[in-house]
N, C-alpha and C positions, 0 to 999 in steps of 0.2 A: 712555620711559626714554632717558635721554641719556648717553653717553660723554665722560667730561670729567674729566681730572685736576687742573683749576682752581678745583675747589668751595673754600671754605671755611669752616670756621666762624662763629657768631654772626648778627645782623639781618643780610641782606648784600637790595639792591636786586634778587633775582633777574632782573627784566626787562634789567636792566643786562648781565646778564651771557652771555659772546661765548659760554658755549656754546649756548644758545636761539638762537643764528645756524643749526644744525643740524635745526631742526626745519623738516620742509617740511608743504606747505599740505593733504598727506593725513593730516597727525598731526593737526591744526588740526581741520580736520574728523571726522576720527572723535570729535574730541575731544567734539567739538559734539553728538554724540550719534549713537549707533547707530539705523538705518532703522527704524521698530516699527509702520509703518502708520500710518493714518488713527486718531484717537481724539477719539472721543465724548463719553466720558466726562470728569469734571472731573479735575483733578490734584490731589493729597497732598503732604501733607508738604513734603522739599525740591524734587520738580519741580514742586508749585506755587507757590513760592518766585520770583521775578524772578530769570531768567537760571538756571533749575535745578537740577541736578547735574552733575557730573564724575566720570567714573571711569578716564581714561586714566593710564597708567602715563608716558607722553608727557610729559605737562603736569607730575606731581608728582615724578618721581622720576629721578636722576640718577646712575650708580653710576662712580666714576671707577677708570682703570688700578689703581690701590691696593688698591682693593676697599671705598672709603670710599663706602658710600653719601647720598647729598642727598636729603632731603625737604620740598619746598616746603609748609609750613603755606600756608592759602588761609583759615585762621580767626584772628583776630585773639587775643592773651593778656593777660588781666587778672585773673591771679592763680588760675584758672580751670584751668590745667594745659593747654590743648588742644594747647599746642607739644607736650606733650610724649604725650599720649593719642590723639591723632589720626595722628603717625608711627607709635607704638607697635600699631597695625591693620595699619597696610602692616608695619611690617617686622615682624611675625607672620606673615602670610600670605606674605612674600617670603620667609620664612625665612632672615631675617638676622641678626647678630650686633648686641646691642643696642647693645655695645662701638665699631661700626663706623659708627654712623648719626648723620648732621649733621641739621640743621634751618636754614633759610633762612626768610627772609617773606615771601609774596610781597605786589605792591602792587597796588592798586586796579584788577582788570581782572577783572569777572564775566562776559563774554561767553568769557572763557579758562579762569576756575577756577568757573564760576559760583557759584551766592549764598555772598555772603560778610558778610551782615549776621549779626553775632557779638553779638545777643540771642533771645530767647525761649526761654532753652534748647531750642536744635536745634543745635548743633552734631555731636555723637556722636548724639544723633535724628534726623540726616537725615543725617550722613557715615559713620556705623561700614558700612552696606552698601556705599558706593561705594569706600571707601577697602579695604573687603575684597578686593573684587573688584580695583581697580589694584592691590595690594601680589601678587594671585593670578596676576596677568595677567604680572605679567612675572617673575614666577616659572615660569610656562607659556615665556615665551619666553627665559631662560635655559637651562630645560632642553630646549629645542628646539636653542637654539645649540650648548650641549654634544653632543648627539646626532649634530648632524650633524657636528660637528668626529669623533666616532668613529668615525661611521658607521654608527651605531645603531639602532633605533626608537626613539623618543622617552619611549614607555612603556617602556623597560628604564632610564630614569633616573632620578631623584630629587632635588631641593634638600635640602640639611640643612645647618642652620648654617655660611650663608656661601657654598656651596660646591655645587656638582652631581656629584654621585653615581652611576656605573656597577656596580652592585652584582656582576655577575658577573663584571667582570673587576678590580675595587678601584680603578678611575681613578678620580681627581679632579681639578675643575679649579677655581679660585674665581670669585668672581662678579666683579674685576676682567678678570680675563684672556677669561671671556664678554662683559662690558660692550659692546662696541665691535660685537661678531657681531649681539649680541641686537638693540641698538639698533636694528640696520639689519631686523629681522622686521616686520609687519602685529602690531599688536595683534589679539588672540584677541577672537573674536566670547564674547559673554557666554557662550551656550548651552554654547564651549565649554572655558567657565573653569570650574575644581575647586576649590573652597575647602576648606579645612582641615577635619577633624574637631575638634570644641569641645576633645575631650579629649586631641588634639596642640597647641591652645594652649599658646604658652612666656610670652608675656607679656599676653593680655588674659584680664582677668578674677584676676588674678595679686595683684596691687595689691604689686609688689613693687619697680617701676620709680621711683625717683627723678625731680625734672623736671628736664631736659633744662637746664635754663638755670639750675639752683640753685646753681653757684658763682659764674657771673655775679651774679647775684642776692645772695648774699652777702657777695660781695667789693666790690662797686658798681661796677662793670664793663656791669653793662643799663642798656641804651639805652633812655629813654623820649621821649615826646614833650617834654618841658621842657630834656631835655638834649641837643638838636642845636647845632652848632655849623658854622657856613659860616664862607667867608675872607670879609669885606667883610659880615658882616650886621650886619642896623640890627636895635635892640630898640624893642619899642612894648607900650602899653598904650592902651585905651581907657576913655573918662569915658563911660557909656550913659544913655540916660534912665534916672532910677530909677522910671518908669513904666511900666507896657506900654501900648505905643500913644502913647508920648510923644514925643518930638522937641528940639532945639535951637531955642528963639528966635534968643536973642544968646548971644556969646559973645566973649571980651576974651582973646586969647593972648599979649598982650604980655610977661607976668610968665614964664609958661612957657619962651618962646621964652628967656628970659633966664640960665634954669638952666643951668650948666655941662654939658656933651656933650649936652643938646634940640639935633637940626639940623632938626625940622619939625612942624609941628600940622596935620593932617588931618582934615578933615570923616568922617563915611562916612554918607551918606544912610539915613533910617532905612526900615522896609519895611513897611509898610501891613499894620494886621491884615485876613486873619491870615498872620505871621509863616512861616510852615512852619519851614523851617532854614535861614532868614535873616539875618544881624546884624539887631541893636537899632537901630543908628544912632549916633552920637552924635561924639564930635570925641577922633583918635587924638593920641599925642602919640609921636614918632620918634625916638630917640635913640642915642648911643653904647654903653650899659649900660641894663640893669633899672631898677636903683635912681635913675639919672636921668631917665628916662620918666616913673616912679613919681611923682620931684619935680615934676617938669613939669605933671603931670597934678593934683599936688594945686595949682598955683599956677594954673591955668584959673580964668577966672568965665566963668560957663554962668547962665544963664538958662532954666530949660526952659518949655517948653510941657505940660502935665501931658495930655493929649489924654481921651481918653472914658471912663480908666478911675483918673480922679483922685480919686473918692470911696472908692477899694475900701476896704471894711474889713471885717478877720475877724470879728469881733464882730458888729457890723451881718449881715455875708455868711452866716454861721450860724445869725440870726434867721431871715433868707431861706428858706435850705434847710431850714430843720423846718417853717415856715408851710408851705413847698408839696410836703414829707412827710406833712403831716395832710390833706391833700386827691386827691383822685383824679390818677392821672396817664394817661400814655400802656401802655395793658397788653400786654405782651409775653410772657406767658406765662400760659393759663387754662386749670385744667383741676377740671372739676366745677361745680359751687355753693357758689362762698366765701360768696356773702351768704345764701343761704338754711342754712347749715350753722350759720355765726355768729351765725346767729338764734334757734337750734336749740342750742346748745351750752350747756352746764354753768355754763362759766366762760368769762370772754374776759382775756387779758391782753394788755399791750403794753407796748412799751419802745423809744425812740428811741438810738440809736449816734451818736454823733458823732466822725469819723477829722480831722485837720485836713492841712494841705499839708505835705508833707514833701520835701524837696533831697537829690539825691545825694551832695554834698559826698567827691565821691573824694580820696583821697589827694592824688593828683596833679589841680591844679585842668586845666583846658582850656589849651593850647598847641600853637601851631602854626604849622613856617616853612615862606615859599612864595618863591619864586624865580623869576623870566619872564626867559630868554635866547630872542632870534630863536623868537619868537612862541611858544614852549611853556613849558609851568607845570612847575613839579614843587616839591611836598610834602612835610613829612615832620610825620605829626603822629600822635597817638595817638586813634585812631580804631574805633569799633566798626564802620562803616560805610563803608570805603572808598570804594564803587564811590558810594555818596553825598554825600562831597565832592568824589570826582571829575565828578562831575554838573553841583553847584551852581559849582563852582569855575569849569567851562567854560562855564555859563551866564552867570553874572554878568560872567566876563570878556569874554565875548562871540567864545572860541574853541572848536576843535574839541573835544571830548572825548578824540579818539585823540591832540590833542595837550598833553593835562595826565596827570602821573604823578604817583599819591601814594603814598610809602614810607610803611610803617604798623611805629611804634616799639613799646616794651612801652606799655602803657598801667599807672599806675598806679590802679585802680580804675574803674569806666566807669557799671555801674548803672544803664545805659541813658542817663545823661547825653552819655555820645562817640557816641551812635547821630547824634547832631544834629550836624550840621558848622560851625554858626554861626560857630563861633570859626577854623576853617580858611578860611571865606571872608572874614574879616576880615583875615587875612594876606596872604592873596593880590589883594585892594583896595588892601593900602598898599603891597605891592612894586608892584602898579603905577603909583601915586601916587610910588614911590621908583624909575621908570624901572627896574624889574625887578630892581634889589637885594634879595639876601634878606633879608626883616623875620621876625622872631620875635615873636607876639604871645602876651605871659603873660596869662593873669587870676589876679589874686590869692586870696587864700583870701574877701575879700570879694566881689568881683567873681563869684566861684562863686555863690555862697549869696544873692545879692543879684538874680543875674539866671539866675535858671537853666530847667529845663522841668520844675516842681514835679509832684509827686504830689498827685493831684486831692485836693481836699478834699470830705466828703460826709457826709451826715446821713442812716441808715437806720434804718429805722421798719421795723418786726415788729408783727402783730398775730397772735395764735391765738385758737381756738374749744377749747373744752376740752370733752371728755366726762367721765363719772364716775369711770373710772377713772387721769383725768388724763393723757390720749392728745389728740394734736392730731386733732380732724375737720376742721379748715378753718384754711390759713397766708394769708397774706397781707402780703408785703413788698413795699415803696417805697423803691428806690434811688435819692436824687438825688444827684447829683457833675456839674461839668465837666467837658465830654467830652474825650478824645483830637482828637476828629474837629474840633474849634475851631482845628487849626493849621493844614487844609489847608484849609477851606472858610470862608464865610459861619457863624456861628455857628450850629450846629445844634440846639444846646439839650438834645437826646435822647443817651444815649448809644450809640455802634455796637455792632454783633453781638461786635467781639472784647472788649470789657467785658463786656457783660451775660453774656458765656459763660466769667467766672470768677469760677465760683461761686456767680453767681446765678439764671439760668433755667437751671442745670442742675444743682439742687437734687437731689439723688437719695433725698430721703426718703420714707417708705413714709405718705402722709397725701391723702386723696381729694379732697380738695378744695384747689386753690391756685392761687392770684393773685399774678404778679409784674409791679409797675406801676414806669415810670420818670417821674416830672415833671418836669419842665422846668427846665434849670441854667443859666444865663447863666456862659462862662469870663469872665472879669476879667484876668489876669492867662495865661500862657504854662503850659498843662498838657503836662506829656509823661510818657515810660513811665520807671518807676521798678521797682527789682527786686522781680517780681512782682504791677507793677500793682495793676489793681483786687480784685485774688484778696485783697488786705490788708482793705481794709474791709468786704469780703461776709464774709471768712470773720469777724473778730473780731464782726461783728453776729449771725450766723447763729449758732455754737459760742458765744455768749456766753446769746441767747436760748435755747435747748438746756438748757443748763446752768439759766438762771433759772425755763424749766418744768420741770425733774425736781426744783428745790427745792418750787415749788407741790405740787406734783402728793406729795411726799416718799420721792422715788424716787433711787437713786443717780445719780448724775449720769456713768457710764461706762454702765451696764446701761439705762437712759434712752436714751440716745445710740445705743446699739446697737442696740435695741428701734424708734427712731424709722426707721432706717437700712432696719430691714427685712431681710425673707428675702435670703440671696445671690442675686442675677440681675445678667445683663447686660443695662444700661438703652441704647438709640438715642438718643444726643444728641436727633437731630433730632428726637423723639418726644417730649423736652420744651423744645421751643424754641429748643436750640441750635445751629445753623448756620454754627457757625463751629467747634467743636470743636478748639480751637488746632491748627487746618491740616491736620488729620491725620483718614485714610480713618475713616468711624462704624466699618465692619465691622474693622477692623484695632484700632478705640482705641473700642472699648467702654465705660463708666462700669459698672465694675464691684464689686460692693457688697461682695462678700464679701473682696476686697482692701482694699480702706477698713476693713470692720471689722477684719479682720488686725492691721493696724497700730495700730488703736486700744488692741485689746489687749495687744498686745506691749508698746506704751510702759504702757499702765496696768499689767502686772506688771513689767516692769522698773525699774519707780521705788518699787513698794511699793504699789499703789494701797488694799489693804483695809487696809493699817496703821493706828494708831489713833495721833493728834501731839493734845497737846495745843495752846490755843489761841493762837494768835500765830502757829503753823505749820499750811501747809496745803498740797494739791494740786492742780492743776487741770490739765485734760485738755482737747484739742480734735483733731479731725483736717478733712484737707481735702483737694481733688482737684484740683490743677493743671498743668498744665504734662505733663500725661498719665498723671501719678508720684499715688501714695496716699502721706501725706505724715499722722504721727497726734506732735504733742508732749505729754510729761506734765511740767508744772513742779511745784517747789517753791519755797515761799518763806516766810520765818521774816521777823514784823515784830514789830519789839520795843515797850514801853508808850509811847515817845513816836513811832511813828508812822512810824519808818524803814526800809526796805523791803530786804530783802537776797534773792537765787535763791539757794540755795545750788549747787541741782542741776537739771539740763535732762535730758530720755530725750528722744530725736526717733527716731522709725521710718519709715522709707521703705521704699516697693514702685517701684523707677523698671525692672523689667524687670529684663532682662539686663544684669549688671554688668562694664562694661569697662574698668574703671582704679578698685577699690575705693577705693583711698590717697585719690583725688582727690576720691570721693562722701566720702567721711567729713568730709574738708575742707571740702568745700563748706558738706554741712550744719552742723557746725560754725560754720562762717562765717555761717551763715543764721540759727543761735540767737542769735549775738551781735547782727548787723545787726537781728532781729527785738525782741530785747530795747532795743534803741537806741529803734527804732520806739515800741514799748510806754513807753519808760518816760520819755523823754527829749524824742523829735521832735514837731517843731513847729514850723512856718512861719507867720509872724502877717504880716497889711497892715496900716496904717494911710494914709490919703491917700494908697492905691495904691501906698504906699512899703512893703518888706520891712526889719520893725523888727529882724532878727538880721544880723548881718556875718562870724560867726566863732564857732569853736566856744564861747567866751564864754557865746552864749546860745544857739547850737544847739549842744547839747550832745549828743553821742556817748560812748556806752558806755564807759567808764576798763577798765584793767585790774583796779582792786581795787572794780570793782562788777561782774566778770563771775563767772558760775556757777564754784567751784571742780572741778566735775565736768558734764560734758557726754557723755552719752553716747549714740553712734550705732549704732543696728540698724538693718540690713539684710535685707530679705525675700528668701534667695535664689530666683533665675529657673530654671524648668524644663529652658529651652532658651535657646542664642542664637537660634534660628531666631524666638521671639518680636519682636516690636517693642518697641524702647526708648522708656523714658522720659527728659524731662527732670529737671536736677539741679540748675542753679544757682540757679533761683525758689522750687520748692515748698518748702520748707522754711520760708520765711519768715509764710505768713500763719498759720499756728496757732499762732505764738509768743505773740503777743498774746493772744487769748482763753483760752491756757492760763495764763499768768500772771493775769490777773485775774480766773480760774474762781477760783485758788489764794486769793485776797486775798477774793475771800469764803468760801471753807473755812476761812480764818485767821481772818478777823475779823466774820461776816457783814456786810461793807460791800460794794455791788454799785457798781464802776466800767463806766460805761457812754459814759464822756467820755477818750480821748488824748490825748496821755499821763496816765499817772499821775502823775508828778512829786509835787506834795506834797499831794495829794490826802488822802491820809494822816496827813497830820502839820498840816491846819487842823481847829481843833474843828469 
């Protein structure tokens, strides 16, 4: 905790700023972590995260002479609320006045705030503990301050709202006029910090807090990454191969260099697959404005090299992956006798899934300005991933790390596509190229959608064994997709432990027999993580199968589902093959059945499930377990005699634990039906000759406002305790969208879609 009546308002560079001159090298260090012995054992959650956790009150919080408190956010915001969910713990615990509390950014330095990578939901998953404790800790050392300015014991005082409390004599004093004493105390050893009772909570849990930045936000006043402005900056755009793994031949800049305010055309070397979070390569164009880059860039003659992945085609590429779905693959998860049971069995069905590549296409496409004075970098770009451009940045340019700074702006939308820095180290190649002028590199809404780190594409194949009363005795699923793991290695074909442990070897069905095999996927093109991953095509092939055996079988398609699900128990990840359990300890984050089925029913009576619609309306239900959270949607959807498809209504239930900023989980899921219906109905990345045939939402088309559900409604399972472990929020929500929507579209019309999107699937005879 830092004494400083110079904070102010809004993004501000905190490392910038002269009060952090005041911290000495014992704040640093406790920062780094309290002494806890030799350990053995593996790490969880955020300390096994690169670079940990923080929980000094040191590092995040700042309370100045006025009594205005500062809270360094250390998580990145994209609409997500964290600026404002993540304060809102400390100054609960600090017992502050919500009235009184700033918000700052900080910038790319994990060895200080550690992990600061703002995907997989863990933000509030791996910060609500530490940020309880910093907002407790120097709340402990306020009222230490206080004490000793009375003369007191420490235990006759109190924090309340703002202020420290001497209850037998009625003195107060505020937490300005402490600021300056406190600061100068040892942060409190954990053992002997006090946290709050749940039921003295003022604002977590409350869902009553506004976000912190929503007049800015309103008014267009936030700073994202597209809108930095420098004295003396050059704007640039780059021409990339429309290839991956392609390259510059030739190339003619004559015409370019010609265009009014063009002052240069730049190479950027391209980076050998595989790629990691590398530029593409290809020839920049550097100019006065956007819009003359822009010219510039369309008057290049380029020549490419189309390199190794010149043939890709989606068509072709999906023959591929079902041929080598219908044959054995690499088995990662066995447990009984599939083939002796399938042999044995009543009935056998099956049914191939087919998901295709689908693009973040955030709002805000990729941007990012970099600047080199006297041999240090600094940044400013909208970033999930700080401490990861700051990485690449000081590698490629071939300086220190502790001498590149990146300021991280609002991001508009991220989706995992700002987790990759590619485009921040494309900046920072051409300010060096421009003698260390700041360059602003835009990519346009084509440029996004054209080169980005798509959502794998993949072909899953279900087989069951049926008994007589229409029960699986024997599963058997073949997941092939392109791996994640193709960006940092030699093509590995297989996909890694953190795929295959959403949602598919960690099947939690109650069925004796099962095989989960993965065959071999060659990447073609740049895969990266996309909101909620591979959790999207496990779950819509999994809840779609589900559904298509309770039709065999003539069994309800919710009471089926629950039935398959099984008695409540807590299942061991590791027990069916999952070893990766998104990060987080088995004994803490158990796969727990009877919270799954919770939520299934929840959404199934909140939407109406035993109603009776006649035909053209229907419902459909799925649920799924990601991201730690139990996650159950039930859709509706009314399609009329020539075939056009309308949701009227979405129920989505969630179990993510203990609720710490309700407002914000509503929103999200919310946000998760609509992104999820986008997915289902719409998305769709095609190749042709390696080239990406969409540019713009044109033909990637995203969810309109008058094709969104007129009712969306979110339930909430409340949490026992905070003392439970949270869930994540901003993923799970998204993969049962799909397979409850086109559960629905056969309850409507018996037609079974088993191909993404829907599109007009419906409306050809």
């Amino acid at each position: 905790m830092i004494h400083d009546p110079a904070f102010s308002t809004g993004i501000v560079n905190i490392s910038r700023r002269s009060a952090l001159a005041g911290l000495g090298a014992g704040a640093f260090v406790l920062a780094l972590g309290r002494p806890a012995g030799a350990q053995a054992q593996p790490k969880f959650g955020g300390e096994g995260m690169p670079n940990g956790l923080r929980d000094d009150p040191k590092i995040f919080l700042a309370i100045a002479e006025d009594g205005t408190v500062t809270v360094t956010c250390s998580r990145q915001e994209m609409g997500q609320g964290v600026r404002t969910s993540i304060p809102m713990v400390i100054a609960d615990e600090l017992e502050a006045d919500w009235a009184k509390v700033k918000v700052v950014q900080a910038v790319g330095d994990e060895p200080r705030y550690g992990n600061q990578d703002t995907d997989g939901s863990r933000s509030l998953r791996h910060f609500f503990m530490p940020m309880r404790l910093c907002g407790a800790a120097a709340r402990t050392m306020l009222e230490q301050a206080a004490a000793a300015q009375w003369g007191v014991p420490a235990g006759e005082v109190a924090a309340e709202n703002h202020e420290v409390v001497h209850k037998a004599s009625g003195r107060r004093l505020g937490y300005g006029a402490l600021a300056k004493a406190a600061a100068a105390l040892p942060t409190p050893a954990r053992g002997a910090i006090k946290l709050k009772d749940a039921a003295r909570f003022r604002y977590i849990g409350k869902g009553e807090i506004g976000l912190i930045d929503n007049l800015d936000l309103t008014t267009g006043k936030g700073r994202y990454g597209i809108d930095t402005r420098l004295p003396g900056m050059l704007y640039a755009v780059v021409a990339r191969p429309p290839v991956y793994g392609g390259k510059v031949a030739t190339f003619d800049a004559t015409e370019a260099l010609a265009v009014p305010g063009v002052v240069k055309v730049v190479t950027i070397d391209p980076t050998p697959i595989p790629s990691e979070f590398q530029p593409l390569g290809g020839v920049a164009v550097i100019a006065r404005n956007t819009w003359a880059a822009i010219q510039g860039r369309d008057k290049l003659k380029i020549t490419w090299d189309d390199g190794p992945n010149a043939a890709y085609s989606s068509d072709n590429y999906r023959q591929t992956l079902t041929a080598a779905a219908a044959k054995p693959g690499k088995v990662v998860r066995n447990a009984g006798d599939v083939d002796a049971a399938m042999a044995k069995a009543q009935r056998r069905l099956e049914a191939d899934y087919y998901i295709p590549h689908l693009t973040q296409a955030p709002m805000e496409p990729p941007a990012a300005t970099v600047r080199i004075v006297d041999g240090r970098c600094e940044a400013w770009a909208c970033v999930q991933s700080p401490q990861a451009a700051r990485e690449r940045l000081a590698k490629r340019l071939g300086i220190g790390v502790e001498n590149v700074t990146v300021n991280v702006t609002l991001l508009g939308g991220g989706f995992g596509r700002k987790s990759k820095p590619d485009f921040v180290v494309e900046a920072g190649l051409l300010s060096k190229a421009m003698d260390g002028a700041p360059v602003k590199v835009t990519w346009t809404r084509e440029d996004d959608i054209r080169h980005s780190y798509y959502h794998t594409v993949s072909v899953e194949r279900i087989e069951a064994g049926i008994d007589q009363s229409g029960k699986p005795v024997a599963w058997l699923h073949r997941s092939v997709a392109p791996t994640l793991g193709a960006l940092f290695g030699p093509d590995p074909k297989h996909e890694i432990p953190v795929e295959l442990g959403m949602g598919f070897v960690n099947l939690p069905f109650s069925i004796p027999n099962v095989r989960m095999e993965n065959p071999e996927a060659a990447a073609m093109t740049r895969v990266g993580w996309y909101r909620s991953v591979s959790n999207i095509p496990h779950a819509f092939a999994i809840q779609s199968f589900v559904a298509e055996l309770a039709h065999a079988a003539g069994r309800d398609p919710k009471d089926y589902l629950l039935e398959l699900i099984g008695p409540d128990r807590k299942i061991d990840p590791g027990a069916i093959s999952d070893a990766w359990n998104h990060g987080e300890d088995p004994k803490l984050y158990p796969i727990d059945t009877g919270r799954l089925k919770r939520v299934i029913a929840m959404a199934a009576d909140a939407i109406g499930w035993s109603n009776s619609r006649p035909r053209g309306r229907g419902v459909g239900l799925a649920g799924h377990y990601s991201f730690v959270t139990y996650v159950a949607v039930a859709a509706e959807v009314l399609i009329d005699d020539k075939g056009m498809l309308t949701v009227p209504r979405v129920d989505i239930a969630a179990d993510c634990g203990p609720q710490v900023n309700p407002e914000r989980i509503r929103s999200q899921l919310e946000g998760a039906v609509i992104m999820g219906l986008s997915n289902t109905l719409y998305g769709e990345i095609t190749f042709a000759n390696g080239r990406v045939e969409e540019g713009n939402f044109d033909r990637y088309e995203v969810l309109r406002i008058d094709a969104a559900p007129k009712e969306i409604h979110v339930h909430l399972v409340p949490s026992a305790s905070y003392d439970l472990p949270l869930g994540g929020v901003g993923e799970p929500g998204v993969p049962p969208v799909a397979p409850a929507v086109t559960n629905a579209i056969f309850a409507a019309t018996g037609r079974r879609i088993r191909r993404l999107p829907v599109r007009d699937q419906l409306t050809r005879a």
